[in-house]
Backbone bond lengths (Angstrom), bond angles and torsions (degrees), N, CA, C in turn:
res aa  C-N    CA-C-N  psi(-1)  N-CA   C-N-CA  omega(-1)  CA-C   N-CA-C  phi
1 X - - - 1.444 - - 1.523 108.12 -
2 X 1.596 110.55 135.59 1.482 111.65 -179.90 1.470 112.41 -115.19
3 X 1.137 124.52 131.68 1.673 116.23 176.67 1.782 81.94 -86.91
4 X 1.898 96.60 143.94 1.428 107.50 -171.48 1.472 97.42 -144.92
5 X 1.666 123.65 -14.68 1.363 109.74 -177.91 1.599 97.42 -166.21
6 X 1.785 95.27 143.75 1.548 93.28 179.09 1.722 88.24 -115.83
7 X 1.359 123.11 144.48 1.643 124.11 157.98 0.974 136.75 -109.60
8 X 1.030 138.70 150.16 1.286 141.08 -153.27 1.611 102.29 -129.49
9 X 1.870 104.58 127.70 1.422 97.50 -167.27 1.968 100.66 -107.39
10 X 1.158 119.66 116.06 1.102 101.71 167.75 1.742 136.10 -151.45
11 X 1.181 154.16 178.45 1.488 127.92 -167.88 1.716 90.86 -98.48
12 X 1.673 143.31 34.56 0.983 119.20 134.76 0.905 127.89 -152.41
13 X 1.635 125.62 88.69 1.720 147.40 -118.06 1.796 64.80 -108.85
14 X 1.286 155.10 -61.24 1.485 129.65 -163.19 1.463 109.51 -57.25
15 X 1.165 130.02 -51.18 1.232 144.90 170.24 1.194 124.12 -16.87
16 X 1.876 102.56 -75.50 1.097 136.13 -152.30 2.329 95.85 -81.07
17 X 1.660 92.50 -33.19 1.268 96.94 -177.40 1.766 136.20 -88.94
18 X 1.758 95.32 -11.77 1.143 108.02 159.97 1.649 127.55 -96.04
19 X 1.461 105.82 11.23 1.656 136.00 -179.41 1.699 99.27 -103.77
20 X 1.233 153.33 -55.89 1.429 156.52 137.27 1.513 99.73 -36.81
21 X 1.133 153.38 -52.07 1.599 152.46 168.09 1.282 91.04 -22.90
22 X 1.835 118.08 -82.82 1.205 137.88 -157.80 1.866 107.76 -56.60
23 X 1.262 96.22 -40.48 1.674 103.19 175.87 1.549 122.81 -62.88
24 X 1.127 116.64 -49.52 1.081 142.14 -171.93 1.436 123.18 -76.97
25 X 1.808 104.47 -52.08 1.623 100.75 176.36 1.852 89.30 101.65
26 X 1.144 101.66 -39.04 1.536 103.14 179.47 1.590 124.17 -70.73
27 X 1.180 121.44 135.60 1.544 137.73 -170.92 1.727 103.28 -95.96
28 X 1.250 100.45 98.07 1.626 95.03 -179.88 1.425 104.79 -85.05
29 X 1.771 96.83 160.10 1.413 112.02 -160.42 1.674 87.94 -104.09
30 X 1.548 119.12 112.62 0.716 117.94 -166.06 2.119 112.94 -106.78
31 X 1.571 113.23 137.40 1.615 104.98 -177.74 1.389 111.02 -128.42
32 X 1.849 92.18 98.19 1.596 108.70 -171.31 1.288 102.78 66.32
33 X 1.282 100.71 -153.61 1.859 127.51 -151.73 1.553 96.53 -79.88
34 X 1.491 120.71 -38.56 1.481 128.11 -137.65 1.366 111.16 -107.62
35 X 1.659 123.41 1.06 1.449 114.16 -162.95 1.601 104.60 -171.99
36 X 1.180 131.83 98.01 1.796 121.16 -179.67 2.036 90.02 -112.32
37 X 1.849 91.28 172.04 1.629 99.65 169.49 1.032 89.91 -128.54
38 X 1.810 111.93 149.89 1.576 101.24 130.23 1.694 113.06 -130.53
39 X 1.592 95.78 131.39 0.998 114.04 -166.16 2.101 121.10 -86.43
40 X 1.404 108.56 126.97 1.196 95.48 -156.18 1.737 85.51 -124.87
41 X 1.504 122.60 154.71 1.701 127.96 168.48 1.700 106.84 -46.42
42 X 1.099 109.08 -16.10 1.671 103.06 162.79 1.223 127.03 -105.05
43 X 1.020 109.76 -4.87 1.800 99.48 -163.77 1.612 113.81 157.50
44 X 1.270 138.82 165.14 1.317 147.42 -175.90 1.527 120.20 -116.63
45 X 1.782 112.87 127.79 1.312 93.13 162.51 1.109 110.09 -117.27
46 X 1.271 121.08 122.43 1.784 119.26 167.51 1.212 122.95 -98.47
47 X 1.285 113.35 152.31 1.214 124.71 167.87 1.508 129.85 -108.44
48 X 1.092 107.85 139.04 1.696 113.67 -172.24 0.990 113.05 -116.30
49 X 1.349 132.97 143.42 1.333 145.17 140.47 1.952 125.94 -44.34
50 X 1.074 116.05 145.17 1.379 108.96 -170.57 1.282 108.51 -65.37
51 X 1.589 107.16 -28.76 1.450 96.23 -175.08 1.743 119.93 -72.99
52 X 1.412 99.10 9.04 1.760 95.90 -163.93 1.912 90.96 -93.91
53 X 1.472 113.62 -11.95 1.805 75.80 155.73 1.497 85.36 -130.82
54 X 1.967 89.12 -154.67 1.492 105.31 -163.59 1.748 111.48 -72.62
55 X 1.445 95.59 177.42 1.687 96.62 -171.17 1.329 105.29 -72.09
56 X 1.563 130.93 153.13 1.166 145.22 -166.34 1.349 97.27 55.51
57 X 1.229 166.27 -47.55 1.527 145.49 -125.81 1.391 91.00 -86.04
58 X 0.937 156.16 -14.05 1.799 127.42 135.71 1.708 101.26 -156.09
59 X 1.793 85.71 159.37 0.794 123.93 177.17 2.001 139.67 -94.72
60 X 1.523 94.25 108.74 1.713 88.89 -157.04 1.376 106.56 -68.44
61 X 1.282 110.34 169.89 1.449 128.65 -175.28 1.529 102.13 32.39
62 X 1.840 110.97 84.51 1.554 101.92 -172.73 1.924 84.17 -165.61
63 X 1.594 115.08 15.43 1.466 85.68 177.49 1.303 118.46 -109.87
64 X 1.470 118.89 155.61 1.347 125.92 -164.77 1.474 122.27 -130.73
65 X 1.153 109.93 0.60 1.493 130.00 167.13 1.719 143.47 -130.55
66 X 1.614 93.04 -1.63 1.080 109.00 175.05 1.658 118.50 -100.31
67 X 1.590 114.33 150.92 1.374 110.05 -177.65 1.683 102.28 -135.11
68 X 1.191 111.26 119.52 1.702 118.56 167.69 1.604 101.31 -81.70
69 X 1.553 105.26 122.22 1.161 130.76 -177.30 1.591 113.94 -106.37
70 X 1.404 125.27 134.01 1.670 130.80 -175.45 1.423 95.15 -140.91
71 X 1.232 139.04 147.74 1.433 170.16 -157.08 1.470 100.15 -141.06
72 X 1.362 97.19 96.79 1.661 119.57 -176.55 1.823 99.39 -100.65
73 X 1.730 123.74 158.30 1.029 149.17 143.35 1.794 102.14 -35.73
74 X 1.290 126.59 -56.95 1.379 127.20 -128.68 1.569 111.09 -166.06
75 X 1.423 130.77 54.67 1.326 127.60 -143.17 2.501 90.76 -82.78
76 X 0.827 92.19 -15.62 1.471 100.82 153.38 1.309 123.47 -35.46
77 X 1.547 90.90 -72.90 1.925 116.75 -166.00 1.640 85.93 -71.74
78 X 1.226 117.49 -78.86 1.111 127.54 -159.41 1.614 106.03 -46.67
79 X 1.176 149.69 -33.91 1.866 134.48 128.04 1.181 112.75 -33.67
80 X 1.179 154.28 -15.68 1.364 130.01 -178.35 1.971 84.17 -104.47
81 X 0.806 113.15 -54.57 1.529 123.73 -167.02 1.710 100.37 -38.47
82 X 1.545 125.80 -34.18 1.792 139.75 -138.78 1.387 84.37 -126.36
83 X 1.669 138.99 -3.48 1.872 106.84 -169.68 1.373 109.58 -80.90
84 X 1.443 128.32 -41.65 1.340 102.22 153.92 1.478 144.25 -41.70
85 X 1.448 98.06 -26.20 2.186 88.93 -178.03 1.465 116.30 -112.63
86 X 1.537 91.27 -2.42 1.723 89.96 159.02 1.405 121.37 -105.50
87 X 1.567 106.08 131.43 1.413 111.92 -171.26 1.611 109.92 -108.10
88 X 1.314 120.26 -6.07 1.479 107.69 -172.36 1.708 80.93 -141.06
89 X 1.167 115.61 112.85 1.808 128.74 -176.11 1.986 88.05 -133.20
90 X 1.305 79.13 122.44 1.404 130.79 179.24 1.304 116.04 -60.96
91 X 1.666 106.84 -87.67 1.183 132.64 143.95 1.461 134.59 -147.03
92 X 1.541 91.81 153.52 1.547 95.58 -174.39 1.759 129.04 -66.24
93 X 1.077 131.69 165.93 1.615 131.27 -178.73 1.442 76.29 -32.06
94 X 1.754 113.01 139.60 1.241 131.32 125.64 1.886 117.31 -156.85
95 X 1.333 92.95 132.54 1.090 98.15 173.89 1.718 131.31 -57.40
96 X 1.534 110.37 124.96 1.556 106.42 -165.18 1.697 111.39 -93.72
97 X 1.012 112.34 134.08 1.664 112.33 172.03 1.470 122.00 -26.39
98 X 1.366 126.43 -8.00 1.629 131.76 -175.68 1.597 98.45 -116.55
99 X 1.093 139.99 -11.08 1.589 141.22 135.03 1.727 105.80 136.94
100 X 1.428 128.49 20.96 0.786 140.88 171.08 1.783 126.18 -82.94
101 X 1.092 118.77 122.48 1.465 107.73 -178.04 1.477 94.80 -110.37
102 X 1.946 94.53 131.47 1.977 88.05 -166.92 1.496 80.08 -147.97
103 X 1.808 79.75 160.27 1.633 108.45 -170.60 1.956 91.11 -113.06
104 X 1.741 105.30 136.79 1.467 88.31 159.63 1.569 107.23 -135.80
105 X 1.243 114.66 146.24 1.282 111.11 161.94 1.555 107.69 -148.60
106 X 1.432 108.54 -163.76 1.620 117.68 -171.18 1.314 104.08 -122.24
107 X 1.326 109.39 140.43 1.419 139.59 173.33 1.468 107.84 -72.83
108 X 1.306 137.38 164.20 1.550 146.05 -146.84 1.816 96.16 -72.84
109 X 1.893 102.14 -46.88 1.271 95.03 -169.18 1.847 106.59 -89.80
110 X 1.550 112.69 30.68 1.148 97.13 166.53 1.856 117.47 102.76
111 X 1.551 103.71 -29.64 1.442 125.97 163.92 1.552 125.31 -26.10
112 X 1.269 159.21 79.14 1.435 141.02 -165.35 1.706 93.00 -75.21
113 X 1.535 83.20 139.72 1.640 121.25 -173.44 2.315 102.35 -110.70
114 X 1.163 80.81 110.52 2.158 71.33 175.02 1.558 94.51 -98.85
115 X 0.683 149.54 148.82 1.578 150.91 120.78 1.844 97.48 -98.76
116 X 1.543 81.92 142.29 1.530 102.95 -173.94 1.714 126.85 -138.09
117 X 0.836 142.00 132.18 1.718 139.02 157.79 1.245 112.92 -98.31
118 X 1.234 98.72 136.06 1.772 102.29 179.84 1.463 103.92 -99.07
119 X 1.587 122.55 120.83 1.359 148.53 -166.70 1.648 113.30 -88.75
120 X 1.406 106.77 -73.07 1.311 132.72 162.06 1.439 121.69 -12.36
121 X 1.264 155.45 152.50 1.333 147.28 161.63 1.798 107.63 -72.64
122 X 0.896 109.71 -31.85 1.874 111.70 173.11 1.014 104.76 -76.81
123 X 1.342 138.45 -51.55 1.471 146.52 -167.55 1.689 104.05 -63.33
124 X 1.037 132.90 -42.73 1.206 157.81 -138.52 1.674 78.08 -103.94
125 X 1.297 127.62 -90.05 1.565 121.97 -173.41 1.341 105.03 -46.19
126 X 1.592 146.14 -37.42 1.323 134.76 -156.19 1.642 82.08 -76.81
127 X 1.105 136.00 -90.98 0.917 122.32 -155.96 2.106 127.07 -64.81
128 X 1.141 94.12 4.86 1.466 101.45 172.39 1.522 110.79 -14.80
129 X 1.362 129.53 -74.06 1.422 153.31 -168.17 1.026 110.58 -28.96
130 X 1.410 111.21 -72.71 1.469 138.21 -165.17 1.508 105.13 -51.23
131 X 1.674 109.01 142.74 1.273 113.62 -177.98 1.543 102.18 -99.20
132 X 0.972 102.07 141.46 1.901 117.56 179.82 1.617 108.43 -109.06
């Protein structure tokens, strides 16, 4: 089993998808009003419209425990690069006790966003693989 996509349900999938555009660098492939991707060498985040599932089965701009994670070059640069389009910053670069130096803030509907560099000599091998 592969995790390949996390989605994001919310009433403003243009919004929300030209806000990850700006983050990302990535050009989501967007279908109509109700549903864009952006597609990354790891994995996908899409966004949905409420109407793409059933009524009540979720609720937009309502999460409180979840964190969308990206593996940046330079989570440094990439804060100076984001102070204009981030409006609700979390926290600034700091390096975490497991060897990660991460940026967090929130996405329009409220979402926490980490971007991170791994600093550490462990941190640095765990993510070796991954293309940036």
């Amino acid at each position: 089993m592969n995790l390949v996509s996390l989605r994001i349900i919310t009433d403003g999938v243009a919004r929300l998808a030209d806000f990850y555009e700006r983050v990302t660098g990535v050009t989501a492939a967007r279908q109509g009003e109700v549903f864009a991707e952006l597609r990354t060498a790891s994995g996908t985040l899409a966004i949905g419209s409420t109407v793409t599932v059933g009524p009540g089965a979720a609720r937009p701009s309502d999460n409180n425990s979840v964190i969308i994670e990206f593996l940046v070059d330079d989570v440094d640069a990439e804060f100076v690069r984001l102070q204009d389009a981030v409006t609700d910053l979390v926290q600034q670069p700091t390096t975490m006790p497991w060897g990660n130096r991460s940026l967090l803030f929130r996405d329009p509907d409220g979402n926490l966003i980490n971007l991170f560099t791994p600093v550490a000599p462990a941190a640095v091998e765990k993510f070796a693989h991954y293309e940036r």
